[in-house]
Residue, then its C-alpha position, 0 to 999 in steps of 0.5 A: x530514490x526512496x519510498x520517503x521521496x514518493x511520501x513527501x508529497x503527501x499529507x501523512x493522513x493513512x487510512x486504516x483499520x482496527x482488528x475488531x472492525x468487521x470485514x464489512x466496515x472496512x469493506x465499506x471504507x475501501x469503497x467510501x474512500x475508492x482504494x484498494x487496500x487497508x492496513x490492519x492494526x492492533x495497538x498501533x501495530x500493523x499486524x495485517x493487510x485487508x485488500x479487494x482480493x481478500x474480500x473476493x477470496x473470502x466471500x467466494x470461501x465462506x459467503x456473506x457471513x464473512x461480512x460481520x467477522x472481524x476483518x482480522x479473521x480476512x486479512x493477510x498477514x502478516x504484513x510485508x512492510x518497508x521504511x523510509x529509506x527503502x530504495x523504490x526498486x527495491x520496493x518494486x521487487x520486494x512487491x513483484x517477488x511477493x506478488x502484492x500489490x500494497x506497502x505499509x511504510x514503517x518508521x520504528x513502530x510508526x505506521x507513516x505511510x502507504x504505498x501501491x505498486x502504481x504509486x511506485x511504477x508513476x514515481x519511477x516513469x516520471x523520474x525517467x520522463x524527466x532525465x529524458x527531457x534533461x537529456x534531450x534538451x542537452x542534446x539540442x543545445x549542443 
């Protein structure tokens, strides 16, 4: 299982944000769009992940003028990214072993997807839901 299996079933469409967009742009699209985390990119590069828990850190440290900064200055970076090919598990443990909970997904220097620890977590329990279900009726049949 790959992380290009778990993209297949999308449309492509990543949402995104520039470097020179303010903390409170991409602040707002995180709520407009209802996820949790962006990725920042400069000339078509992924340079950053701006998420909710930056937002919190960065509030909490420097008030709310952080909010018209440009979210460059809030993002983690540099971004922890995997490709295609990239094993689901070996996704899971790269996330558990960093401790992050979102994954540009980079084909050459093509941001081609996004995914979360639960779009992992859901990929893999429904895979075991179905070998189970594949192995239950075996069982009854014989």
């Amino acid at each position: 299982m790959t992380i290009a299996n778990i993209l297949s079933g999308r449309d492509g469409a990543v949402h995104q944000c520039t470097c020179s967009a303010t903390v409170r742009d991409a602040a707002n699209l995180l709520a407009e769009k209802r996820i949790g985390a962006l990725p920042i990119v400069r000339d078509g590069e992924v340079v950053g992940i701006f998420s909710e828990r930056d937002l919190v850190y960065r509030l909490h440290s420097d008030g709310p003028d952080i909010l018209d900064q440009p979210v460059e200055k809030a993002m983690t970076a540099p971004a922890i990214t995997v490709s295609p090919d990239t094993q689901v598990m070996s996704a899971l443990s790269l996330m558990s072993r960093r401790r992050i909970r979102h994954l540009p997904v980079i084909d050459g220097d093509v941001l081609v997807g996004f995914v979360s620890i639960g779009d992992l977590v859901k990929y893999r329990i429904d895979k075991i839901e179905g070998e189970a279900a594949a192995l239950r009726d075996y069982i009854q049949s014989v």
